[in-house]
N, C-alpha and C positions, 0 to 999 in steps of 0.2 A: 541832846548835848547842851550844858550851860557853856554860853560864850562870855568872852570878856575884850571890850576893844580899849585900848590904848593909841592914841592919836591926839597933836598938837594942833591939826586942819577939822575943825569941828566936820566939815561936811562928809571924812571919809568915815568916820563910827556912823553915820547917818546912812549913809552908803550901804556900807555893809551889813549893818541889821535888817535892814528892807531887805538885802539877797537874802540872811541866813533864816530869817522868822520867815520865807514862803514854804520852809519846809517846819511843819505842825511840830515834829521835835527837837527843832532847837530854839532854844532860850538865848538871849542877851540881858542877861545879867547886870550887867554895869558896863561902862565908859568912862576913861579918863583921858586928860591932856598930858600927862606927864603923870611920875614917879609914887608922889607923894599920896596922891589921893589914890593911888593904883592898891602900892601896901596897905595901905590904911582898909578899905574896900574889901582885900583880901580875906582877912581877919574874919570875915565873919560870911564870907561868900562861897559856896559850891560851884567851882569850875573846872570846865576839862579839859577848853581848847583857850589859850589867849593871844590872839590877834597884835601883835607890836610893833610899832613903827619905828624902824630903823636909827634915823635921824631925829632926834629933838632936843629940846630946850635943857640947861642942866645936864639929868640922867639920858642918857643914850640908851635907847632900846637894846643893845647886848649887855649892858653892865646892868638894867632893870630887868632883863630874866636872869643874869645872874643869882640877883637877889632873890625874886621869887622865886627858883630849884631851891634855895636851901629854905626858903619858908613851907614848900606844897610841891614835894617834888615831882607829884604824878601828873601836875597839868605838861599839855602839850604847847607845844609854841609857832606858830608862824609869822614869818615875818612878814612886813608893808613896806616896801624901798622902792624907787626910782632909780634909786644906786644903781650903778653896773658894776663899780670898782671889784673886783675879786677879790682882793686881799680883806674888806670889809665883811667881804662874802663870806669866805673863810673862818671869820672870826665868831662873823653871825653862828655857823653850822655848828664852831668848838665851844659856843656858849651853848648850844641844846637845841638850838632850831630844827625842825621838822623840812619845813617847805618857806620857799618865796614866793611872795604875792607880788605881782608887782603893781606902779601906778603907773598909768590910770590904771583903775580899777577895772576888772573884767570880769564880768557876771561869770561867764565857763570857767574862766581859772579857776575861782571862787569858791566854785560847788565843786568841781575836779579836788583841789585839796582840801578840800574841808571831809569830804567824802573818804578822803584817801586814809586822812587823821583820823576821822572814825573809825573806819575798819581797822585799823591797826590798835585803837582803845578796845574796843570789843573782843581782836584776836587775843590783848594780855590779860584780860579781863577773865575768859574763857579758858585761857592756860593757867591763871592764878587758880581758879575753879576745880580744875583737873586736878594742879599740885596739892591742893587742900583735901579734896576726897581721896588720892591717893596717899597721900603722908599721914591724913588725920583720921581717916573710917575707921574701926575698929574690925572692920571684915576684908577692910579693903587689902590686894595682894597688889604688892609695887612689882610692875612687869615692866623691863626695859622694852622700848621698840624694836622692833626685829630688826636685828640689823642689817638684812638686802636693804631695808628703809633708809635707818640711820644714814649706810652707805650709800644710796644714789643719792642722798639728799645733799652730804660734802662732796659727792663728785660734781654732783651740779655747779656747786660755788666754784670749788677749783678750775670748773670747764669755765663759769664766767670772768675767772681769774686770767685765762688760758692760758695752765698750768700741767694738765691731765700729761702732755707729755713730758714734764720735768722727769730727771732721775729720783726724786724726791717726794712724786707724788706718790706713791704706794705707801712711802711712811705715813704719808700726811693720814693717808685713810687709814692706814693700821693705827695708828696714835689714835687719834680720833675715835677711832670703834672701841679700845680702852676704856677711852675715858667715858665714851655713854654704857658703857656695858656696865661700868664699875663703879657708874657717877662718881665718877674723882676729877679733880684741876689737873690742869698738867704739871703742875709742881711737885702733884702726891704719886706719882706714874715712878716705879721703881721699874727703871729699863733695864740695866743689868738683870733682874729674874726675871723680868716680862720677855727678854730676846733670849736671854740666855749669851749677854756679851761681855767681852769687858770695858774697863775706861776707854782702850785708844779705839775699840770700835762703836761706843756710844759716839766719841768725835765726831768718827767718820760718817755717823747719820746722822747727825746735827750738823750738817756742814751739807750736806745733800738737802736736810729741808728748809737748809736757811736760803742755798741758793733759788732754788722752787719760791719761795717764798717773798725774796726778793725781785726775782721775776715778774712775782704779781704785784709787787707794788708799784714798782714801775710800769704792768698793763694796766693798772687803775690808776696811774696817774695822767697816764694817757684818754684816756676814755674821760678822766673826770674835765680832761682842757678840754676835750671836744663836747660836752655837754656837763658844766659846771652844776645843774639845776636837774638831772638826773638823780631821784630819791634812792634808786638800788645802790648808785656808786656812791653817793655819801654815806648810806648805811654801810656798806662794805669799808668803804674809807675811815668811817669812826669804831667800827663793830671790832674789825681786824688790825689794824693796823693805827690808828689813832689818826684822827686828821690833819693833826700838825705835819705828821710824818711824810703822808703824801703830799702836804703844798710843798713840803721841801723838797719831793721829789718832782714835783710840776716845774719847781724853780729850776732845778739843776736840769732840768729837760729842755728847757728855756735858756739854759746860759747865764741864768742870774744867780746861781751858787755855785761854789767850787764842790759842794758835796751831796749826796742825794741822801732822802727820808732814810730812820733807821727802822728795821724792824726787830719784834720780842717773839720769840719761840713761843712765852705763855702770854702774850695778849692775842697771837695769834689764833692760839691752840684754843684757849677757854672763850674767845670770841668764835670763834669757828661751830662749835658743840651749845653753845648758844644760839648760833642761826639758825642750827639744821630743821 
């Protein structure tokens, strides 16, 4: 893996390269102090994980991965903070963050997420692989996953939702095995011939999986206060439901909104068939 640190304390890129160069495949690339030299560096660099610290000088480490997504959007990102504030936190995870490091510096953290960011380059890497030899072979036959698969795989989520006993979860899996069966979004899902319903009983299931649905966003918002630095629940938090949605649903749990996170039936649905 090519690394790249960003840091205003010369000594933590010094730091860090010594942990990441004891393992033979990874590379440090470059180091910078700030923004400028960062972009600049970019331009002509292979990278796949970069290293950024929170707080500094100028550009602020969330508005300078800001910038780099829309330059190289496939690098990954971790942050370097001392911060504890949540709301910082928060913002870190809605600009693209991965994992926090924190300081001081911890060799086991280090390698734990650095490790972690890898297999997850690898797992898309490997699914990019599969998509290409099965959309592009000329022999090749596109087979959906069976779906007992498909299906235990969103029960799982919903069970980590703890949803499975909503009235609403049987849609959820019925929608869902739809849409991988037919690889369609849930926008392109004609429910009326798919159930064989009309308008006021499409309502009536949309209103059963929003409750379900809501449910879990208020169980992930809970779970996300008891362990804010939890990688499954911030995936689930950005993946399903958008992470904005759940801080507002942390706040209104908390007593500091009048209103809690809202949820989308299709960011729900096409993030859900995404994870499986």
């Amino acid at each position: 893996m090519n690394f790249y640190i960003v840091d205003d304390d010369p000594s933590i890129p010094m730091i860090l390269q010594r942990i990441l160069e004891k393992e033979s495949s990874n590379t440090v690339v470059g180091t910078a102090a700030g923004a400028d030299k960062t972009l600049a560096d970019l331009m002509h660099l292979e990278v796949d994980i970069m290293l950024v610290d929170l707080l500094m000088p100028g550009t602020s480490g969330i508005e300078l991965i800001k910038q780099v997504r829309q330059l190289k959007p496939a690098i990954r990102f971790v942050m370097i903070s001392q911060v504890k504030d949540s709301d910082l936190r928060a913002q870190a995870y809605e600009a693209g963050i991965e994992f926090f490091i924190d300081k001081p510096i911890n060799v086991i953290e280090v390698k734990t997420v650095v490790e972690k960011v890898g297999q997850s380059i690898q797992m898309a890497q490997k699914l990019e692989n599969i998509q290409s030899l099965v959309g592009g072979g000329a022999t090749a036959v596109a087979t959906p996953n069976p779906p007992s698969t498909s299906r235990a795989q969103v029960l799982a989520i919903l069970r980590f939702l703890g949803i499975t006993s909503e009235a609403g979860s049987s849609d959820i899996l019925s929608v869902s095995q739809i849409m991988q069966e037919q690889r369609i979004s849930f926008r392109d899902i004609d429910f009326e011939a798919q159930y064989h319903i009309d308008d006021r009983e499409k309502k009536i299931m949309f209103q059963r999986i929003r409750r379900a649905i809501k449910t879990g966003l208020t169980n992930l918002a809970t779970l996300c206060m008891d362990d804010m630095g939890d990688e499954i629940v911030v995936e689930y938090a950005n993946t399903l439901y958008d992470y904005k949605n759940v801080r507002d649903e942390m706040l209104y749990l908390e007593g500091k909104r009048s209103t809690g996170g809202k949820t989308s039936l299709k960011h729900f649905f096409d993030g859900l068939v995404q994870e499986r």
